[in-house]
MARBA-3410 file (N, C-alpha, C, O; in Angstrom, 1 decimal):
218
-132.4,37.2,-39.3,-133.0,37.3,-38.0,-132.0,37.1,-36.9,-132.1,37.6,-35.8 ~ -131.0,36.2,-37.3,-130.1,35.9,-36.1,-129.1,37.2,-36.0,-128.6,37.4,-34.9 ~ -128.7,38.1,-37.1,-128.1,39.4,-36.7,-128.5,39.9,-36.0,-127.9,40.6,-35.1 ~ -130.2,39.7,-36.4,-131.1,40.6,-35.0,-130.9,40.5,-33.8,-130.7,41.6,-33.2 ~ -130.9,39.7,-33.2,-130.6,39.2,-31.8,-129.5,39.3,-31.6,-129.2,38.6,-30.7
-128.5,40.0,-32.1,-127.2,40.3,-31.5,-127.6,41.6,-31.3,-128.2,42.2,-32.1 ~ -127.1,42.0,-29.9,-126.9,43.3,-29.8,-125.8,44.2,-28.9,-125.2,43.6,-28.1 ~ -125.6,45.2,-29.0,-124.4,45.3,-28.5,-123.7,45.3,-27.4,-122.6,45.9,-27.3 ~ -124.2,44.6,-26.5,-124.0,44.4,-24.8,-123.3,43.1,-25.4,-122.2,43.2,-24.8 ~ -123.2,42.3,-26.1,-122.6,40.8,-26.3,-121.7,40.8,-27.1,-121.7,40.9,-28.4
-120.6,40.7,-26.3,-119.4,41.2,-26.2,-118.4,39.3,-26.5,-117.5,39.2,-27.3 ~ -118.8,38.5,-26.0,-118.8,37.1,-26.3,-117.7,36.8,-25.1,-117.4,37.5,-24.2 ~ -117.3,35.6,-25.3,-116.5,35.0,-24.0,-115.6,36.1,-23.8,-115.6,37.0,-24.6 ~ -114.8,36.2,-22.6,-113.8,36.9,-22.3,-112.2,36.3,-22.8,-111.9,35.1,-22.4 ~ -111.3,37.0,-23.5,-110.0,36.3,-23.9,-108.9,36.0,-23.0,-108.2,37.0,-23.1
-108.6,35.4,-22.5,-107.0,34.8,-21.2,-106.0,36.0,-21.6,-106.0,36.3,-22.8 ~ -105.3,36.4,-21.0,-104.2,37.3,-21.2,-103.4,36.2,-21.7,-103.5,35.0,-21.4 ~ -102.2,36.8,-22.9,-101.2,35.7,-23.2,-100.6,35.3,-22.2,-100.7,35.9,-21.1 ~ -99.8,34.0,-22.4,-98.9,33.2,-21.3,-97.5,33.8,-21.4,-97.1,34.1,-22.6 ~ -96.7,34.0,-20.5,-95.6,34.2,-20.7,-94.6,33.1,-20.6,-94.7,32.2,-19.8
-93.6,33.2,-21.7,-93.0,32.2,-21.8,-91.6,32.2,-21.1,-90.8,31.3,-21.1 ~ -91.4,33.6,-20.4,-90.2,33.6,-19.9,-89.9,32.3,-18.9,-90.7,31.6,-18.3 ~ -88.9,32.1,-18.8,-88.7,31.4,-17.3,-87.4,32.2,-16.6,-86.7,33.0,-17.2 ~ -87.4,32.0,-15.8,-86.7,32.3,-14.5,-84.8,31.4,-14.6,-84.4,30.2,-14.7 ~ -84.2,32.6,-14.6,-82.6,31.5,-14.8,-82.2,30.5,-14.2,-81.8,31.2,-13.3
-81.9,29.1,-13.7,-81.9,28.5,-12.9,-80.3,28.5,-12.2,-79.8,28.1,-11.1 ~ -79.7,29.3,-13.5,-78.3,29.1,-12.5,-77.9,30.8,-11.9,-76.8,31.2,-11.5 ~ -79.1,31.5,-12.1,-78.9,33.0,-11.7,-78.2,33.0,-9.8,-77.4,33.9,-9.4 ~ -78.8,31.8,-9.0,-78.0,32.0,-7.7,-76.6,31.7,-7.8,-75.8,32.4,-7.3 ~ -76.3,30.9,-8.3,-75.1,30.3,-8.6,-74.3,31.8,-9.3,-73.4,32.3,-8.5
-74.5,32.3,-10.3,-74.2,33.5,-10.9,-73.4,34.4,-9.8,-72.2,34.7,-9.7 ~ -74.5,34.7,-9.0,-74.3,35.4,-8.0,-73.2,35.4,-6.8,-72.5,36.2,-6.2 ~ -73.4,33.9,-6.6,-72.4,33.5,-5.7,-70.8,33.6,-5.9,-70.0,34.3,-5.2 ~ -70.3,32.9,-7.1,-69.6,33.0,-8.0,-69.3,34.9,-8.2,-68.3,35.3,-7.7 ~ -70.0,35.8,-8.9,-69.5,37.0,-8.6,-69.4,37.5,-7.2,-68.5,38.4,-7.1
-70.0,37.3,-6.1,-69.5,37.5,-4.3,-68.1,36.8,-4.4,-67.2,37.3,-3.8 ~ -67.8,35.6,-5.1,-66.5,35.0,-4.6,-65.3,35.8,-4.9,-64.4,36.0,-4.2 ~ -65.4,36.2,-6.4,-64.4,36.9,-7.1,-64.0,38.3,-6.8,-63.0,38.9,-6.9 ~ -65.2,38.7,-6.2,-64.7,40.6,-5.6,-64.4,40.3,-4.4,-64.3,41.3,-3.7 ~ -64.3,39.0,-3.7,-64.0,38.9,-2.2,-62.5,38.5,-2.4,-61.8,38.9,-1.5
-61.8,37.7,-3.4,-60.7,37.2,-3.8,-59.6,38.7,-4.2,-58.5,39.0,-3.9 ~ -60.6,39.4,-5.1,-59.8,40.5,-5.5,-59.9,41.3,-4.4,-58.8,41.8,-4.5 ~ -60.5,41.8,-3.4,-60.3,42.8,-2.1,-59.2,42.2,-1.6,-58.2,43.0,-1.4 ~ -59.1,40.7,-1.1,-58.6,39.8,-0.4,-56.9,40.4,-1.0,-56.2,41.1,-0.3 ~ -56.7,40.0,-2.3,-55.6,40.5,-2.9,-55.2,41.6,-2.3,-54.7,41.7,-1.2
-55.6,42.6,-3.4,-55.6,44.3,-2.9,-55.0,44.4,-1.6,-53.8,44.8,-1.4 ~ -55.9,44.0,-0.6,-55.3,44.6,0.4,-53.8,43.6,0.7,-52.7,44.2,1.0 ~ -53.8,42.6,0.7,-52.3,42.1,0.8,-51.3,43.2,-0.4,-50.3,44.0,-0.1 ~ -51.6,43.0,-1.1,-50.4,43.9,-2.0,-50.4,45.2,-1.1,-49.2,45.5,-0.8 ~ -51.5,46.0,-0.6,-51.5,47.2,0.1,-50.5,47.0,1.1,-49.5,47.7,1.2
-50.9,45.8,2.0,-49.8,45.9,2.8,-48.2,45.5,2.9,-47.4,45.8,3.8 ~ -48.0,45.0,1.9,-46.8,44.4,1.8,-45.7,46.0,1.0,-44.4,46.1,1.0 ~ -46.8,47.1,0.5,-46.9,48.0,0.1,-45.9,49.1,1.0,-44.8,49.7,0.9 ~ -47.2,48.8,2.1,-46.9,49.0,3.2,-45.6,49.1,4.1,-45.1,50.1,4.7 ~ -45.1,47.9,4.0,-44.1,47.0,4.6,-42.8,47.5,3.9,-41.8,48.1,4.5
-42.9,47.2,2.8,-41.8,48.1,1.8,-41.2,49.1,2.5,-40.1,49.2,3.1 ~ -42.4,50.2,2.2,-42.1,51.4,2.5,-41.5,51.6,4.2,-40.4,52.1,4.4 ~ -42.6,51.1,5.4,-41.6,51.4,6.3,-40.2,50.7,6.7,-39.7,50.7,7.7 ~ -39.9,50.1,5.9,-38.5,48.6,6.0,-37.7,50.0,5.5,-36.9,50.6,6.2 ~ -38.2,50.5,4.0,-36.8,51.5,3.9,-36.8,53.1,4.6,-35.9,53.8,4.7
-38.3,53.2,5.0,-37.9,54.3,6.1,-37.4,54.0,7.1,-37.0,55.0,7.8 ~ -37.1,52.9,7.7,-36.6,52.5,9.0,-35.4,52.3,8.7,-34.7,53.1,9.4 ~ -34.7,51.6,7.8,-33.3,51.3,7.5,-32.9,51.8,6.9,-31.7,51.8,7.1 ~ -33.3,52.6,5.5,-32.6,53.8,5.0,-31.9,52.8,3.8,-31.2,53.5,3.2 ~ -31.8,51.3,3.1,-30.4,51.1,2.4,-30.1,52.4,1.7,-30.7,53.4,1.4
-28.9,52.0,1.5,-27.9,52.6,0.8,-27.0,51.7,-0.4,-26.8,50.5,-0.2 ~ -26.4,52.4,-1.5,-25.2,51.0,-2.4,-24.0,50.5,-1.7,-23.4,51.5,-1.2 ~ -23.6,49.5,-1.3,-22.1,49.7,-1.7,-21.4,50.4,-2.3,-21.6,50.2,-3.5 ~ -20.3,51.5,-2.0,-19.5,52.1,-2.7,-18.2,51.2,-2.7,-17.7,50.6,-1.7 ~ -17.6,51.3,-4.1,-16.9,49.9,-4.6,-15.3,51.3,-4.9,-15.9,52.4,-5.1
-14.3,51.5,-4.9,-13.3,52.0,-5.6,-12.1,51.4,-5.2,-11.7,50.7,-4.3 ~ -11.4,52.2,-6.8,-9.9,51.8,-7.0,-9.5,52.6,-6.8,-9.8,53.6,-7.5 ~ -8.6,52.5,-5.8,-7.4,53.1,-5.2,-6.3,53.5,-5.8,-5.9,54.7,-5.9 ~ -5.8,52.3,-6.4,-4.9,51.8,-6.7,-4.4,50.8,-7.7,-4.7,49.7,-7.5 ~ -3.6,51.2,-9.0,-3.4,50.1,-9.9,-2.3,49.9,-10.9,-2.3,50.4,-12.0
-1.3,48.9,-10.3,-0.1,48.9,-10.6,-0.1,47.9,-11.7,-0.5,46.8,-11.5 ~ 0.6,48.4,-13.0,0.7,47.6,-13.8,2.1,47.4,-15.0,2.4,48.2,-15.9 ~ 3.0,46.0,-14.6,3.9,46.3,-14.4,4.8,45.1,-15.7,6.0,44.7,-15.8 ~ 3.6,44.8,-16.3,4.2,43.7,-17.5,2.9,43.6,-18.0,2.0,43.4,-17.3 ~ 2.9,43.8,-19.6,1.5,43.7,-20.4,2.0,43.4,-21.6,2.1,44.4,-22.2
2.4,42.3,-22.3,3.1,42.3,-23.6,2.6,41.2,-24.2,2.9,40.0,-24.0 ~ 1.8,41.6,-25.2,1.3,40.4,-26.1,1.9,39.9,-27.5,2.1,40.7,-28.4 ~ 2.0,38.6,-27.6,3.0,38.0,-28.6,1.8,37.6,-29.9,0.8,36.9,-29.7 ~ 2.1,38.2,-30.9,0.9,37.8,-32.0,1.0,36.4,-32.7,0.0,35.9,-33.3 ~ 2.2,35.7,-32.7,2.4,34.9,-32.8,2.4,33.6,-32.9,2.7,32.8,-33.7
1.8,33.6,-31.1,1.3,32.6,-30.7,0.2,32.6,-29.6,-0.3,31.7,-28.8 ~ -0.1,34.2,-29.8,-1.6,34.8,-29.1,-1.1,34.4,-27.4,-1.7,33.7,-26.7 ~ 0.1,35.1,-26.9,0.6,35.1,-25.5,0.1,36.2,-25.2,-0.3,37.2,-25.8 ~ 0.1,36.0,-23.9,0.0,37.6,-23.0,0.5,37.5,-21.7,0.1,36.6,-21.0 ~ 1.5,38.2,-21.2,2.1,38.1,-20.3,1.4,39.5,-19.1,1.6,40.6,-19.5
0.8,39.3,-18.1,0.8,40.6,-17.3,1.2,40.2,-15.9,1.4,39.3,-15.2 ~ 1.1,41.4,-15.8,1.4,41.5,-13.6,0.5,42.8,-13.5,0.8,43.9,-14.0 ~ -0.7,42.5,-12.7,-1.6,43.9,-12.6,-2.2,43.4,-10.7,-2.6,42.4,-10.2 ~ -1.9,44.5,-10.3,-2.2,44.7,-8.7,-3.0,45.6,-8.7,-3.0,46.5,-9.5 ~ -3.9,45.4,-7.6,-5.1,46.4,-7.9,-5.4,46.6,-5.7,-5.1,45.7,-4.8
-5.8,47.4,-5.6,-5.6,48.0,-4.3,-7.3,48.8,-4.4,-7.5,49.7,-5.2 ~ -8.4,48.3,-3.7,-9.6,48.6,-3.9,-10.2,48.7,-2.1,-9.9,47.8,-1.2 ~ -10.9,49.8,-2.0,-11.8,49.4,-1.0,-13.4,49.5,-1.8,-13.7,50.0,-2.8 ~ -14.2,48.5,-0.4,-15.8,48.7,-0.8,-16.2,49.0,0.6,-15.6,48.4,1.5 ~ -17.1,49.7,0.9,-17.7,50.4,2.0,-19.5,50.3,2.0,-20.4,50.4,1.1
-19.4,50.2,3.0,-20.9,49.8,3.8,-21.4,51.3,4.3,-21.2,51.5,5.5 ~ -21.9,51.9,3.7,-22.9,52.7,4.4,-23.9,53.2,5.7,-24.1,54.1,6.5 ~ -24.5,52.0,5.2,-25.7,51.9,6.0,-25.3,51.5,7.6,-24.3,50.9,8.0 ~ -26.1,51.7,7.9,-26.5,52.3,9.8,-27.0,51.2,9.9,-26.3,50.5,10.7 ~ -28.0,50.6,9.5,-28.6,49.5,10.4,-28.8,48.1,9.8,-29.6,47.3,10.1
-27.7,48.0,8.7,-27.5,46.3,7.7,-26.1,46.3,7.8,-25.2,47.2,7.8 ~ -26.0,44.5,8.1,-24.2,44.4,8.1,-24.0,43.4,6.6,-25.0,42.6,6.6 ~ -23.5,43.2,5.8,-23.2,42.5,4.5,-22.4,41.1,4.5,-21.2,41.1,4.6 ~ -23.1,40.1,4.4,-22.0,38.9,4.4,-21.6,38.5,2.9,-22.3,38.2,2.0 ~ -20.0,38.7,2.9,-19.5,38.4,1.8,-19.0,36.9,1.6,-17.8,36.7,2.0
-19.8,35.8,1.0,-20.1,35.0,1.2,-19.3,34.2,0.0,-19.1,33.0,-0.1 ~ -19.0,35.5,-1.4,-18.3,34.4,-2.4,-17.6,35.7,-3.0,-18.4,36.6,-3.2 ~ -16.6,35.9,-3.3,-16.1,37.1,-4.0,-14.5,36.5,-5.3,-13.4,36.0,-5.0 ~ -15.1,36.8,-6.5,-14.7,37.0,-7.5,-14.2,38.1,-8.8,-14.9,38.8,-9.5 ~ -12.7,38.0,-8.7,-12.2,39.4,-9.7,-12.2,38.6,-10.9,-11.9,37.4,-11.0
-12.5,39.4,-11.8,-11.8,38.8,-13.1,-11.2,39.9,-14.4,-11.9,40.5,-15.2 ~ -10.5,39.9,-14.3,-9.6,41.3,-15.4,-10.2,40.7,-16.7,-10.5,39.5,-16.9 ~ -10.3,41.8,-17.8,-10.4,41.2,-18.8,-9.6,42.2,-19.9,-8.8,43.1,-19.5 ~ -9.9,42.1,-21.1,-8.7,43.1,-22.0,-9.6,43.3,-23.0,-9.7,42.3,-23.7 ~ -10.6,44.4,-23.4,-11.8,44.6,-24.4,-12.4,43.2,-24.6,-12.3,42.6,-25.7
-13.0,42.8,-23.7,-13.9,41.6,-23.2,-12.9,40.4,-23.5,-13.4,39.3,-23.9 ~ -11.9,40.6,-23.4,-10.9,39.1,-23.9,-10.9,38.5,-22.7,-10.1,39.2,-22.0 ~ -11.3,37.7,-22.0,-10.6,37.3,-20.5,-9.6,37.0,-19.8,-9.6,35.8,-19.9 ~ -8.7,37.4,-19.2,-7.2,37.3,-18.9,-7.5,36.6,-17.9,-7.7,35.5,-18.4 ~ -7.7,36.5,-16.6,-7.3,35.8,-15.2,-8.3,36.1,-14.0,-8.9,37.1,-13.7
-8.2,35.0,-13.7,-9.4,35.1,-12.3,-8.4,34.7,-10.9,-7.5,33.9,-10.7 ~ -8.9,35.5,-10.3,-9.0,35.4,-8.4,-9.9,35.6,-7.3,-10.7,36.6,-7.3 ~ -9.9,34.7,-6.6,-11.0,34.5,-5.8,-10.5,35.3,-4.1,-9.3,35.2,-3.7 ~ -11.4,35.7,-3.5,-10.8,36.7,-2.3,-11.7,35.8,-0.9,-12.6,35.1,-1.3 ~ -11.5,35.9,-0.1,-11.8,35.3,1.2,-12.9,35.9,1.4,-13.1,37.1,1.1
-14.0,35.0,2.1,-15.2,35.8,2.7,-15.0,36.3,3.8,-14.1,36.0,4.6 ~ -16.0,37.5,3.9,-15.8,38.0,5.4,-17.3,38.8,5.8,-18.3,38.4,5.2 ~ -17.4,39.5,6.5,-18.3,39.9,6.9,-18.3,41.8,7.7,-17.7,42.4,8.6 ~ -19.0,42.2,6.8,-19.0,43.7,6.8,-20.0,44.6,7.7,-21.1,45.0,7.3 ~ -19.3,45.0,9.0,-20.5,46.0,9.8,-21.2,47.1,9.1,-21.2,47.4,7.9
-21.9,47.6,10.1,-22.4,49.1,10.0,-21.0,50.0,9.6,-19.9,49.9,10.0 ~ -21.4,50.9,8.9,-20.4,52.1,7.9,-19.0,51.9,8.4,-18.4,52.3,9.3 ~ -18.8,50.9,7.5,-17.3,50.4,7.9,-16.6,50.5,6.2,-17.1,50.7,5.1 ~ -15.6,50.3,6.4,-14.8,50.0,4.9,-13.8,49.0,5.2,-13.2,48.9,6.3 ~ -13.6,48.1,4.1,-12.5,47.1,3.7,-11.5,47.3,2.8,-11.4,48.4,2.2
-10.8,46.5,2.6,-10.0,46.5,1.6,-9.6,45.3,1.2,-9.2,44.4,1.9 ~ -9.9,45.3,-0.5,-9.5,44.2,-1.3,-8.3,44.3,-2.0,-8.1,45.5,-2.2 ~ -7.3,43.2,-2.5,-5.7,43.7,-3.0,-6.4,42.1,-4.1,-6.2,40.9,-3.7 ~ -6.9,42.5,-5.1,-6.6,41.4,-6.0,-5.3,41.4,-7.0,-5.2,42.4,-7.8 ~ -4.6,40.7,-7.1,-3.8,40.4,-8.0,-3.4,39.5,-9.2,-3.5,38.3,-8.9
-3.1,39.9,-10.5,-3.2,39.4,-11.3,-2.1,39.1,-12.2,-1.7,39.9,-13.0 ~ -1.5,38.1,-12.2,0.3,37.3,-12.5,0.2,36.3,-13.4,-0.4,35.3,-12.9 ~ 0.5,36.3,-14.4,0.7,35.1,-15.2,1.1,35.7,-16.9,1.5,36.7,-17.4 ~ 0.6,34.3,-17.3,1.1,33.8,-19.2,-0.3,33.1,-19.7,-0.8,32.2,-19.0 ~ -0.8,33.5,-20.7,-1.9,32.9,-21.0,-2.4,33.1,-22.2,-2.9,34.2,-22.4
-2.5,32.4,-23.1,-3.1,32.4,-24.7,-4.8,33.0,-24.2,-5.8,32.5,-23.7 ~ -4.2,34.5,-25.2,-5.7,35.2,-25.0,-5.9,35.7,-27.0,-5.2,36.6,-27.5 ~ -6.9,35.1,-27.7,-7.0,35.5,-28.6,-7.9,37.0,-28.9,-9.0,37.3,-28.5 ~ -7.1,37.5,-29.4,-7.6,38.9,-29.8,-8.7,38.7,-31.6,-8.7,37.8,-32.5 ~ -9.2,39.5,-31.6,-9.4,39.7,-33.0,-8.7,41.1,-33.4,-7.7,41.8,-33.0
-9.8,41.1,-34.4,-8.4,42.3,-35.7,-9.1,43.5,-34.7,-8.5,43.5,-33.6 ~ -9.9,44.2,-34.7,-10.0,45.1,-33.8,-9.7,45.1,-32.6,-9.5,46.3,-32.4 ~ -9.5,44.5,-31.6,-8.8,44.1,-30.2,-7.3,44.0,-30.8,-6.5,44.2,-29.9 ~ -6.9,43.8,-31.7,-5.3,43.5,-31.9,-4.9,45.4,-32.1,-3.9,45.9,-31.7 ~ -6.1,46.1,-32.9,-5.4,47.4,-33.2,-5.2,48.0,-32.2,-4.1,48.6,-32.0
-6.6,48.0,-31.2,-6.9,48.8,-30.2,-5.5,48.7,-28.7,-5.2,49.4,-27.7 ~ -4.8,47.3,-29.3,-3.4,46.6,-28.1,-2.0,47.5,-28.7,-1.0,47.9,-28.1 ~ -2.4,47.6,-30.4,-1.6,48.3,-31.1,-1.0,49.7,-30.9,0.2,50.1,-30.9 ~ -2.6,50.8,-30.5,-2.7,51.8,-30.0,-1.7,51.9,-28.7,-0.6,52.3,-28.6 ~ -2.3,51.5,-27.9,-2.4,51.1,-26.3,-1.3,51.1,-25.9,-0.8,51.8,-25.0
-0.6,50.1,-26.8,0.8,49.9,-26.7,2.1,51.0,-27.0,3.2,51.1,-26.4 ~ 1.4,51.8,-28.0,2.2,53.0,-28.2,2.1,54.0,-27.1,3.1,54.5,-26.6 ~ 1.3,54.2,-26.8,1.1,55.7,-25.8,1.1,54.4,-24.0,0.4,54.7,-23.1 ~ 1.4,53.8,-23.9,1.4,52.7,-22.8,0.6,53.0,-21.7,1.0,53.4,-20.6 ~ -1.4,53.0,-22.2,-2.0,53.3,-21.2,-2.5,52.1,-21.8,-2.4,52.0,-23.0
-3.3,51.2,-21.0,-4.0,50.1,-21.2,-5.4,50.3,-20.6,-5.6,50.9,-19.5 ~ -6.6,49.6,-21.7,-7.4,49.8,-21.1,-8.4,48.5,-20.4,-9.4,48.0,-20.8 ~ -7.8,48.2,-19.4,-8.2,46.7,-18.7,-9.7,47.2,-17.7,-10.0,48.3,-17.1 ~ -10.7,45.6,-18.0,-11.7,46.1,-17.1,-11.7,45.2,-16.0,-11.2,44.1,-16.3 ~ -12.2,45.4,-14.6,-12.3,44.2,-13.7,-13.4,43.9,-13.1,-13.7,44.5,-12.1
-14.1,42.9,-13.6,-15.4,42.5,-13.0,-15.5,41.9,-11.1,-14.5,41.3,-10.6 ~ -16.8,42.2,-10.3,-16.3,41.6,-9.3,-17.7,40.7,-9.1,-18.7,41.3,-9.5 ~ -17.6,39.6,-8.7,-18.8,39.0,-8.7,-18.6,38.9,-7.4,-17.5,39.0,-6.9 ~ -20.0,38.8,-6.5,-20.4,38.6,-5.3,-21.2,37.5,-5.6,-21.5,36.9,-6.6 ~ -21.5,37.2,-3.9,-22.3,36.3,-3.4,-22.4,37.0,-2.0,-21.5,37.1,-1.1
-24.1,37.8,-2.0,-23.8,38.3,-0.3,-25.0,38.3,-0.1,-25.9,38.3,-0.9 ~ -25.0,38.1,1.3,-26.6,38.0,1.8,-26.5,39.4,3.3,-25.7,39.3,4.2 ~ -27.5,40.2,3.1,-27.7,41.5,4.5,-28.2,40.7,5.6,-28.9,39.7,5.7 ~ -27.6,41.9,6.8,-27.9,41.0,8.0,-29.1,42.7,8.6,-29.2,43.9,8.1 ~ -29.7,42.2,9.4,-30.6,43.3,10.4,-31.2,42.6,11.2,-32.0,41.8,11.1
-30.3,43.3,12.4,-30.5,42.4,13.7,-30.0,40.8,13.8,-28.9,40.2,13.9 ~ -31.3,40.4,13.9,-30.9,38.4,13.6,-31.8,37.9,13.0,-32.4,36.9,13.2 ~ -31.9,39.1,11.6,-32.8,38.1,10.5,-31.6,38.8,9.1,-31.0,39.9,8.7 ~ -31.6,37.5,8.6,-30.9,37.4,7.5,-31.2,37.0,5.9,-31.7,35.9,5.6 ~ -31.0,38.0,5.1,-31.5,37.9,3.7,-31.7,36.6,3.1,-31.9,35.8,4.0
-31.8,36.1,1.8,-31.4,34.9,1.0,-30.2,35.7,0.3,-30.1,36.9,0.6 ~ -29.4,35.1,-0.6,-28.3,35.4,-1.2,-28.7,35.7,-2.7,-29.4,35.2,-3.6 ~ -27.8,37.0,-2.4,-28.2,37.6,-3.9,-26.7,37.5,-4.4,-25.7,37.3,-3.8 ~ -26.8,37.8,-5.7,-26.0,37.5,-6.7,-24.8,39.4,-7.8,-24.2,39.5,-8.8 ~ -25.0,40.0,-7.2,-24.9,41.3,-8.2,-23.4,41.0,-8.4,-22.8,40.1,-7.9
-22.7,42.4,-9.8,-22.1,42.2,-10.5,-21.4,43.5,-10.3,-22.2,44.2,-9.7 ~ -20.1,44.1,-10.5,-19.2,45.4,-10.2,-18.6,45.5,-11.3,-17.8,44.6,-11.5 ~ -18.6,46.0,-11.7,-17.6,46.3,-12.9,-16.6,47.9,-12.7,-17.1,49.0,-12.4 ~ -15.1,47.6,-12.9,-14.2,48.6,-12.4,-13.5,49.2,-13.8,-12.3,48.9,-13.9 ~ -14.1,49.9,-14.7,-13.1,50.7,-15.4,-11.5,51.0,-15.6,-11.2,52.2,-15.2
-10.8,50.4,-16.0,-9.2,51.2,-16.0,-8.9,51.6,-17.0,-9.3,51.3,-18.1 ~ -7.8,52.6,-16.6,-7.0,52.9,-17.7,-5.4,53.0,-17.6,-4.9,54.1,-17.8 ~ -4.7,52.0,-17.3,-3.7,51.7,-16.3,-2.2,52.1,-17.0,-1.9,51.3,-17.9 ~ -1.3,53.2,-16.7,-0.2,53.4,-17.2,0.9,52.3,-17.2,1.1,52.0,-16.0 ~ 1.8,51.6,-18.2,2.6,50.7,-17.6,3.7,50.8,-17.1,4.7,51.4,-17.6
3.7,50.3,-16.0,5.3,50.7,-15.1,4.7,51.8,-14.0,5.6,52.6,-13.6 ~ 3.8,52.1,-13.6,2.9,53.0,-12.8,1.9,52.3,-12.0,1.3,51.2,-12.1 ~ 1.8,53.5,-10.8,0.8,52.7,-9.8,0.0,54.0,-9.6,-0.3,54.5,-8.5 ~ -0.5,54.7,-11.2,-1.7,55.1,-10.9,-3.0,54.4,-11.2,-3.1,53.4,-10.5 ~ -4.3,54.7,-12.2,-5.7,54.1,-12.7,-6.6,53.7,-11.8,-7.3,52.7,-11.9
-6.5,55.0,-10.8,-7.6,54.8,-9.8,-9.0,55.5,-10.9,-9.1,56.0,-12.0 ~ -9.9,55.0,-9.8,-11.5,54.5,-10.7,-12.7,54.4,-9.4,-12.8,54.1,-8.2 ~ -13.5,54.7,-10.2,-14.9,54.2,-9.1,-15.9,53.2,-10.4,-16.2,53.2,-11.6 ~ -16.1,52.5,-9.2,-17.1,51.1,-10.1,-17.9,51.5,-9.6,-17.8,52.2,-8.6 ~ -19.3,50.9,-10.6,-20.2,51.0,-10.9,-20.5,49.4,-11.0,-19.7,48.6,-11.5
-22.3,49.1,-10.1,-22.6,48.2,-10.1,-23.4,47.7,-11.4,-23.9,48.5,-12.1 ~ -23.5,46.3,-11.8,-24.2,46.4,-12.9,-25.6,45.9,-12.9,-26.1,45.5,-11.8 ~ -26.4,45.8,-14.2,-27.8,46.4,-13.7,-28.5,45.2,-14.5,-29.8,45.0,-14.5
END
């Protein structure tokens, strides 16, 4: 009898839609803020690199640098005689060099300048040259000289290659030049840089030829 009385209009309570259990991030502003800061840091960048980019470029369209051009003139070599015996070496080598300034609108202060001859990397003798200071497209001239007696040990291949050398009397001496120079433009002046020259010879003995062009080193 109680089936009876149900009929199909009674439908029974109504059911609550489920609850959601999501919640909401609490550090999602924070999130946000933090990525605003980092694309504002990285624009921020960017454009400084852009400009300094910038800056580059018209500094060398405006002044144009140019290398130092470094050459040997000149190279007189007039005693080279090494004693195996007790690992002597006697030379006399004169060297007659200009370096030239290019550039139009930088002057060069030579601020520390260093020769050093060497004999297939053996080291023979150092001289040091006076500073000075180099205009717009100008040229100098350096006269380093190289005189003395000096226990320079060879090995067995540097001893054949003196063996060679010695027969046909061309020698193959190299001469490093060390700097210390800082550029001038206008009345602002660089920090001091450091580079390196290296001068190829191949010097006849009793001769004032083994002229050469150096090459800076890298």
């Amino acid at each position: 009898k109680e089936k009876q009385q149900l009929n199909g209009a009674y439908y029974g309570p109504s059911i609550p839609p489920p609850r959601s259990h999501h919640r909401p991030s609490r550090g999602g502003g924070f999130d946000c803020c933090c990525g605003c800061l980092f694309n504002l840091i990285f624009k921020l960048i960017l454009t400084v690199i852009i400009l300094i980019g910038i800056a580059i470029f018209l500094f060398w369209l405006i002044v144009r640098p140019n290398v130092v051009k470094v050459h040997v003139t000149k190279a007189s070599l007039t005693q080279f005689n090494y004693t195996n015996n007790n690992n002597n070496l006697n030379y006399d080598l004169s060297l007659n060099m200009t370096i030239r300034n290019p550039n139009k609108r930088l002057g060069i202060y030579y601020d520390y300048i260093e020769a050093r001859a060497l004999y297939h990397d053996a080291r023979v003798d150092s001289v040091f040259l006076g500073p000075f200071y180099q205009g717009h497209k100008t040229t100098n001239t350096l006269s380093p000289s190289f005189k003395g007696s000096k226990v320079v040990l060879l090995d067995g291949d540097q001893s054949l290659d003196f063996n060679k050398e010695r027969d046909s009397k061309v020698y193959e001496i190299d001469v490093k030049i060390y700097l210390r120079i800082r550029f001038k433009l206008g009345v602002l002046k660089t920090r001091t840089i450091k580079p390196k020259i290296t001068c190829e010879l191949h010097v006849p003995l009793n001769s004032g030829g083994g002229a050469a062009t150096c090459d800076w080193d890298r």
